[in-house]
Structures are given as structure tokens and as C-alpha cells.
C-alpha positions, -999 to 999 in steps of 0.1 A, spaced: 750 -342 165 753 -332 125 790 -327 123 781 -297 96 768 -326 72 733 -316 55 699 -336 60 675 -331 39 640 -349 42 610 -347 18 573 -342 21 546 -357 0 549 -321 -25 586 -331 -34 602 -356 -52 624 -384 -36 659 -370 -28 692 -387 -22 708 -373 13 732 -384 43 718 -392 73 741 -384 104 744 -399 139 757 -391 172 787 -401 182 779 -439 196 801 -446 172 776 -452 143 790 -443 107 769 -421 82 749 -441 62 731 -434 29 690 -432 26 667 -420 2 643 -398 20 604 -393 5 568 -398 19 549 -425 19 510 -432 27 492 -459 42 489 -476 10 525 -481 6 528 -451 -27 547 -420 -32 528 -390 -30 492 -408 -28 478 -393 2 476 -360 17 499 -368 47 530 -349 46 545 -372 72 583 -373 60 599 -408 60 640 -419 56 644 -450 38 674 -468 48 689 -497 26 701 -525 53 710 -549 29 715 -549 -7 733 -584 -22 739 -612 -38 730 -642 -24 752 -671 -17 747 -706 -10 746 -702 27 723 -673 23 697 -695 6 706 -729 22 712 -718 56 706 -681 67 714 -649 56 743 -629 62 737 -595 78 763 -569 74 781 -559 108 781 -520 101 739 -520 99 737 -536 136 729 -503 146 693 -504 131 685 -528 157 683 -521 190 695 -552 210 695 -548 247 730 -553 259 738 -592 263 711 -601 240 722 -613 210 683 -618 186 657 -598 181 627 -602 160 617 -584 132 585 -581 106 594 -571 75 565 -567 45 574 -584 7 560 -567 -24 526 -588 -22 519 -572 13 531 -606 32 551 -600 62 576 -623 73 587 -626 106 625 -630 109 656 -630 136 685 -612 135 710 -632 155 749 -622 165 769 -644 181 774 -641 218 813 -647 220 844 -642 202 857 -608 185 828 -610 156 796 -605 159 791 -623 124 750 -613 122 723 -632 107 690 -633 95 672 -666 101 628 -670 113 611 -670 85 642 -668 58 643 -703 44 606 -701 43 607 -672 21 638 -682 1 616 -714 -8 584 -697 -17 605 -673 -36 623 -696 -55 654 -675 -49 686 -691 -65 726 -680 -56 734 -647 -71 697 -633 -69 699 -599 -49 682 -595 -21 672 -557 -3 661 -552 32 652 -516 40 641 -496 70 615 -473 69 613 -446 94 587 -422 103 573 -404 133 549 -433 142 574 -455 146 599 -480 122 592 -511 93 613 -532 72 602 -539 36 619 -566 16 623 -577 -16 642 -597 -44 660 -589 -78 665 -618 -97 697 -627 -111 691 -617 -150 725 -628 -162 724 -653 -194 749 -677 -195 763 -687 -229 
């Protein structure tokens, strides 16, 4: 169901657009993506596929204390990205850095009360460490979806702010 919104993909011949993806009605709100395509080796416009892809930005912020001494906090509105079975309340996810290095990580919800209050943990300490990241460096999870199927990529901006 579009709800008379437009959706506009790309192919490999265009450059990236800025569109609104829009869902059904299970509830899901529109979300923002930046649709363009994508090769095998990861670069805009490299290959000959014109396989479209949507690019969906899960998480974009800045981390906290808890976020790099415990686990990360997931926002509620992007649960929808994942498809939990009902009563389960992890899955597992790979997501691939900038260096090519996927990480394996979990996506947990709590099982009771009137908040889910979601999660990333697996892997996340592992790659906060070997990161280095530091409180108020951003962080940016996205989903990548194409006709074969979905991937996470995931990356850090570091917090260039100079303190005087």
C-alpha cells in the first residue's frame, strides 16, 4: 500500500536520490532512505548490474557511556527492520565495517513490561574497543536492500569537536 506517496529507486545510470519509502499498514511509519546501486565490490555505479538497492539509515547517533560501556541503544521505531518471530525477543545480525570486517551482533528487546527498550550487544563491545570509539562519537547502522536479499553496513564518525 503507497498511500499516494512517491517511490523512486535508482539504477546504476542515475545518481543517488533522496525518496520515502512506504509500508503497509502493520503499523510501520514511513521512513527515509537513499536509494542507488551498488556492485559486488561495495561502489556506486562500478559494475554493469542495474540491480536497484534502498539504503535505509537504522541508526544514526551519538554515543553514550552505556553505548560504549555496555551495549548500544537501538531506536524502538526501526524494530521493524528485523523480523523477530513473535515471542522471540534477539536475533542475530552481520553487519560489514569500512575495512570489509563483519561483525556479528544481537539485537535484543526485552520480553516484558510496556517497552521494548532494544539493544545491540554480540560483537558491540568488541568493536567499540578495536575502534577506540569514545562518548559522543556517532555511530550509523544501515540496511541495505536488494532483490537477493538484505545486509547491514556499519560505521563510525568521530566526535571532531575541540574543546578549549
Amino acid at each position: 500500500m503507497n498511500d499516494g506517496m512517491p517511490i523512486r529507486t535508482s539504477d546504476q545510470r542515475q545518481p543517488a536520490l533522496v525518496v520515502v519509502a512506504v509500508f503497509d499498514s502493520v503499523g510501520v511509519h514511513p521512513r527515509p532512505f537513499v536509494a542507488h546501486s551498488m556492485c559486488a565490490h561495495r561502489r556506486p555505479f562500478a559494475c554493469q548490474s542495474s540491480q536497484p538497492t534502498m539504503e535505509f539509515e537504522l541508526v544514526n547517533k551519538k554515543l553514550t557511556t552505556t553505548d560504549i560501556e555496555s551495549c548500544l541503544a537501538y531506536p524502538a521505531g526501526n524494530l521493524w527492520a528485523f523480523q523477530m518471530v513473535q515471542g522471540q525477543n534477539a536475533i542475530n545480525f552481520n553487519a560489514r565495517d569500512p575495512t570489509g570486517r563483519v561483525w556479528e551482533f544481537m539485537l535484543c528487546t526485552r520480553n516484558h513490561g510496556l517497552y521494548k527498550k532494544p539493544v545491540i550487544r554480540g560483537d558491540w563491545l568488541d568493536y567499540v574497543r578495536e575502534k577506540g570509539l569514545t562518548v559522543n562519537d556517532f555511530i550509523i547502522l544501515k540496511m541495505v536492500a536488494a532483490e537477493n536479499g538484505v545486509s547491514f553496513n556499519i560505521r563510525v564518525e568521530p566526535n571532531l569537536e575541540l574543546a578549549i
